[in-house]
C-alpha positions in Angstrom: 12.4 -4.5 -27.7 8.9 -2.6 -27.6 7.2 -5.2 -29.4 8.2 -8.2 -26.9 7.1 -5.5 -24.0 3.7 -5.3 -26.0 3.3 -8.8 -26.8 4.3 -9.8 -23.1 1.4 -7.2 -22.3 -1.2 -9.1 -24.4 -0.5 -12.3 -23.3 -0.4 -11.4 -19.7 -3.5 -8.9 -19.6 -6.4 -11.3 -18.9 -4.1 -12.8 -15.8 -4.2 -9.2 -14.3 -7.8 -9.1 -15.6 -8.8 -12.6 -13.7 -7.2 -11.1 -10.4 -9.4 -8.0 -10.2 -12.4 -10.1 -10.6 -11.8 -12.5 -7.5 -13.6 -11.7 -4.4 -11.2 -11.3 -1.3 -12.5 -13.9 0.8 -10.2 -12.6 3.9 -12.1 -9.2 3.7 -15.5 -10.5 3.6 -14.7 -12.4 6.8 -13.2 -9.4 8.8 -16.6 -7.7 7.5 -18.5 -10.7 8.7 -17.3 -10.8 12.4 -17.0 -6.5 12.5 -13.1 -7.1 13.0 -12.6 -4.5 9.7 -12.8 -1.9 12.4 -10.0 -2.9 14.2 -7.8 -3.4 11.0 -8.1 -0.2 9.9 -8.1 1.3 13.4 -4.5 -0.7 13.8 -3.5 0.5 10.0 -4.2 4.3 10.8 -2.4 4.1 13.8 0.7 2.5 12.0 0.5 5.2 9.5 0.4 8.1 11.8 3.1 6.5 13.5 5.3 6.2 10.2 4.1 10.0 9.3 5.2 11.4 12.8 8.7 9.4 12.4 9.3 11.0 8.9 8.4 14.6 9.9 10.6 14.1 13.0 13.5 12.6 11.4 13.0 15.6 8.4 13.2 18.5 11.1 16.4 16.7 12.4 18.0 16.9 9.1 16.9 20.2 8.3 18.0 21.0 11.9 21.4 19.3 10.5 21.7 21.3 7.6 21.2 24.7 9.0 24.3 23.8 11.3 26.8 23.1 8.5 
């Protein structure tokens, strides 16, 4: 079994390798027109929103706990 794992990884290495190598064309263009700003601006706020909802929803639970 380890040796199909590690002839699977041989074969499929320079695939991966090719990938890292390609230049993200939809990145350059949000760089281009200054609209990387508002990406990121709209992904921290999504985070922050997902972080808020998991610290909320912990204290509920441990909130829970404490009454059984």
């Amino acid at each position: 079994m380890r040796k199909k794992i590690n002839l699977l990884a041989v074969f499929l290495l320079p695939f991966f390798l090719q990938a890292q190598n390609a230049k993200p064309e939809m990145a350059e263009f949000f760089r281009s027109n200054g609209k990387i700003y508002v990406v990121v601006a709209i992904m921290s706020i999504i985070f922050l929103g997902v972080v808020f909802y998991l610290v909320h929803l912990d204290r509920k639970v441990n909130k829970l706990k404490k009454s059984l």
